[in-house]
C-alpha positions in Angstrom: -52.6 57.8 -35.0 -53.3 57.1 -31.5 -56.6 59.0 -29.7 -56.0 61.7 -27.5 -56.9 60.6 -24.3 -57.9 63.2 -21.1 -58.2 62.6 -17.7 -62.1 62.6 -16.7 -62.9 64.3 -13.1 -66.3 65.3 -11.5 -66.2 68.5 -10.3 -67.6 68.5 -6.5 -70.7 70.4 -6.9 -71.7 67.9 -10.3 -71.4 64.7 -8.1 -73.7 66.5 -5.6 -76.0 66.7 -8.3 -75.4 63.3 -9.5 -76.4 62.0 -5.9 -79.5 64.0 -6.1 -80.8 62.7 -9.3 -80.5 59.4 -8.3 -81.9 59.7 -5.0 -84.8 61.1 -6.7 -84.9 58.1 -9.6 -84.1 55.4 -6.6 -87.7 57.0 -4.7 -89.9 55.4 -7.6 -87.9 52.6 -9.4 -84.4 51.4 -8.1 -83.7 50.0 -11.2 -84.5 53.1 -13.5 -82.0 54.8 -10.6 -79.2 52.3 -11.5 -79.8 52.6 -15.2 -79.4 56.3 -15.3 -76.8 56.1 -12.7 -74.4 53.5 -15.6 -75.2 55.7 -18.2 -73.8 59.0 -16.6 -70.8 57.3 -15.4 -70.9 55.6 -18.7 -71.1 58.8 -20.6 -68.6 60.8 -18.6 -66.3 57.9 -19.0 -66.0 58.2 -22.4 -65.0 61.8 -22.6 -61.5 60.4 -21.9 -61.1 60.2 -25.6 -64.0 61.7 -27.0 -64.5 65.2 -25.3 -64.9 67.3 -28.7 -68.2 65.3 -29.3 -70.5 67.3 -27.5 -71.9 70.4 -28.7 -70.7 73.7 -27.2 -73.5 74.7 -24.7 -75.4 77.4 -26.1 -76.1 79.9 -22.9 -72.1 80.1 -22.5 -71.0 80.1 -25.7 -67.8 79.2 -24.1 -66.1 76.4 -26.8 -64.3 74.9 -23.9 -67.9 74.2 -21.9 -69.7 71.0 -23.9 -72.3 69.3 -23.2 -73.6 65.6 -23.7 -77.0 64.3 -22.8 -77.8 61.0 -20.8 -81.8 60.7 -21.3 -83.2 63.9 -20.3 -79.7 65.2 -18.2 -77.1 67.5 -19.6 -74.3 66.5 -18.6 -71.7 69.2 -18.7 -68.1 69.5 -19.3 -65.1 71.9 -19.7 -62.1 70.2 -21.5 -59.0 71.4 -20.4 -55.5 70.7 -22.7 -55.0 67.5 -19.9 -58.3 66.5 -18.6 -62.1 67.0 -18.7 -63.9 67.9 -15.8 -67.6 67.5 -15.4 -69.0 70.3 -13.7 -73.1 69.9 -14.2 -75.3 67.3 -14.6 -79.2 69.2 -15.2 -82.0 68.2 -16.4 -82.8 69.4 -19.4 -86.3 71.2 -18.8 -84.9 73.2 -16.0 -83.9 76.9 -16.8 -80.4 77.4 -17.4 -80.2 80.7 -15.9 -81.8 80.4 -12.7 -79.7 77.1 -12.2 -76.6 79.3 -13.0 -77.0 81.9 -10.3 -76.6 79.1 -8.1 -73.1 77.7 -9.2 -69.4 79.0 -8.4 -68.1 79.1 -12.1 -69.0 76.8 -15.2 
């Protein structure tokens, strides 16, 4: 039986986030910046056919919001009947709640 297989799409707001990251790696070690940089595209990427694999993120107890991480990043996804969209990429010790206030919908 042939994998189910989604269409993956950044969400505007996570690819901001994306940038920031980076730009914050690429300030101390380009390298490290390129790195994390693969691994998220990397990661996303493979939701295509994988996006039941992450665990449902706890603070929306939505079962349609997962989450995967990439080192310390949670990277964030709803998964729709045709595609997943990736609408956060956080670091893991910020707080979930403030970040939230600060986002249209997840």
């Amino acid at each position: 039986m042939a994998a189910r297989v989604r269409e993956v799409v950044w969400a505007e707001s996570a690819r901001h986030a994306l940038d920031e990251v980076i730009t914050y790696i690429a300030q101390d070690s380009q390298q490290a910046a390129v790195h994390v940089l693969g691994a998220a595209l990397d990661a996303a990427a493979s939701l295509a056919t994988l996006s039941e694999r992450g665990r449902v993120v706890p603070e929306t107890n939505d079962p349609a919001v997962r989450e995967t991480f990439v080192f310390r990043y949670r990277l964030m996804y709803r998964v729709d009947d045709e595609r997943v969209v990736v609408v956060a990429f956080v670091h893991g010790s910020r707080d979930f709640a403030t970040w939230r206030q600060g986002q249209d919908s997840l």
